[in-house]
Each structure stands twice: as structure tokens, then as C-alpha cells.
C-alpha positions in Angstrom: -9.6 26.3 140.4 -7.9 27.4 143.6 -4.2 27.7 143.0 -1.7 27.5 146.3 0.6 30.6 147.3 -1.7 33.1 145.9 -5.2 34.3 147.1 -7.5 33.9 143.9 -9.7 31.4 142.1 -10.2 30.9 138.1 -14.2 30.7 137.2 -15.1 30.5 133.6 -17.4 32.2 132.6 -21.4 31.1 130.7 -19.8 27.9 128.8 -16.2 28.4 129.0 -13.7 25.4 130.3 -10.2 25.8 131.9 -7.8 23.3 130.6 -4.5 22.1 131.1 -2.7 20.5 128.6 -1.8 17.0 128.5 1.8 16.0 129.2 3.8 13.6 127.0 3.0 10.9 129.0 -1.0 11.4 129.5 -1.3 11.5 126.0 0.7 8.8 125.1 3.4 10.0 123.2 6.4 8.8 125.4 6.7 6.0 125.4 7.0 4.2 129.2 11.5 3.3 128.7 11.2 7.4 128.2 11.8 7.8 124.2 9.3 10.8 122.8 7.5 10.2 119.6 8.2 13.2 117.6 4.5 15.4 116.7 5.0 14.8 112.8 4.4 11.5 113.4 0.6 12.5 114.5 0.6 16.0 113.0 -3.0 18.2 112.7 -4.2 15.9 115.4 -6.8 17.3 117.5 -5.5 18.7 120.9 -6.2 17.3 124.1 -6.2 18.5 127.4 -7.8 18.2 131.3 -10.5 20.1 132.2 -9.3 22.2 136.1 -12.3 24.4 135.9 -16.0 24.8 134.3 -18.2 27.5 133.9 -22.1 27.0 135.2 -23.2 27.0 131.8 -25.3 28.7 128.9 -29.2 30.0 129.0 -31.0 29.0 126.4 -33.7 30.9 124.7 -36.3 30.6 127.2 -33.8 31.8 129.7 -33.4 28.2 131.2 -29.8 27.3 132.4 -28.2 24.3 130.5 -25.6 23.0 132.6 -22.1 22.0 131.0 -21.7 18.4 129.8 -17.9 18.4 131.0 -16.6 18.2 134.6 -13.5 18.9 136.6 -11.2 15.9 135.9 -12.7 15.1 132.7 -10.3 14.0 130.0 -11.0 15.8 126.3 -10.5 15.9 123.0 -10.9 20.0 121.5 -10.7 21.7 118.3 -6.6 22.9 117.7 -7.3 26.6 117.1 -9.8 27.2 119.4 -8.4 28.4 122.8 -7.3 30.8 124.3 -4.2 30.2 125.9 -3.7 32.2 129.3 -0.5 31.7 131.6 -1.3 31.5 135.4 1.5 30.9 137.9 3.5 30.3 134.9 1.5 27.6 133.8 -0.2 27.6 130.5 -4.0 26.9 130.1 -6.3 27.2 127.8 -10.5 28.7 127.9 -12.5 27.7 125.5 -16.0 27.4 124.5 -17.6 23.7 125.2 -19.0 24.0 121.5 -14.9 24.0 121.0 -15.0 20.5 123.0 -14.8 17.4 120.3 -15.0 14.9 122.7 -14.6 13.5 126.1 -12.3 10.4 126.4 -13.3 7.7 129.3 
């Protein structure tokens, strides 16, 4: 993930993503005239979020590479408590595991 006005690049790590969270309107929760449908109406919903940036993967036990199954752009569905939220730019994102990954949505 290159990011403009400052020199450095985000690279996960093994079979870590970087995602951004969705906004309001991504998801589907505003509605197009502008009014926001409050969370509590789809509370404990899994999150969602855009992957920005993927790692090149795990080794498996005979020291083979399996590549991610997610890719930059990809639209998905991950488990609430597992990310790690980081701030870059003073942005949030979140890293997380692709075993965290639920689901990707086409």
C-alpha cells in the first residue's frame, strides 16, 4: 500500500491483510436521500471492510508457500474481534489473519 506525502509502504506480513473499513455508504447503511440506519438495528453483525494490502502468504508443513485467497480490492466479510486496528496517516485500518476472513462478497 503506498500512501502519498510520505515515503513508506505497508506489507503484511506471512497471512496478514490490511483493511479499511467500509463507509456508511459501501456497506449499505445510508440510505442513498442520506438518512443513517442506526447499528442496533444490525447489531453483532460481522464486520466488513476492503482489503489495501496482502501479505504473500503462509508455508505449509512441507515448507511450500500457500498464496492468500484474498486480493487488493477484494470486498470481505471478518470476524468483529479479530483485528488489529492501526492508525496510518490518521486513517484507521485493521491487520488481521486471513483465517480471521469469514467471507469475500462479489
Amino acid at each position: 500500500m503506498k500512501k502519498t506525502g510520505k515515503n513508506f509502504e505497508v506489507i503484511p506480513l506471512g497471512d496478514r491483510a490490511l483493511l479499511r473499513h467500509l463507509t456508511e455508504e459501501e456497506m449499505g447503511s445510508k440510505t442513498l436521500s442520506g438518512i443513517i440506519i442506526p447499528e442496533t438495528v444490525d447489531k453483532e453483525k460481522p464486520e466488513q471492510g476492503m482489503v489495501v494490502a496482502v501479505g504473500e502468504g503462509k508455508y505449509d508443513d512441507t515448507g511450500k508457500l500457500v498464496p492468500m485467497r484474498v486480493h487488493v480490492g477484494d470486498r470481505v466479510v471478518f470476524s468483529k474481534y479479530a483485528p488489529n486496528e492501526i492508525k496510518l496517516d490518521g486513517k484507521e485500518y485493521f491487520i488481521l489473519d486471513e483465517s480471521s476472513i469469514l467471507a469475500i462478497i462479489k
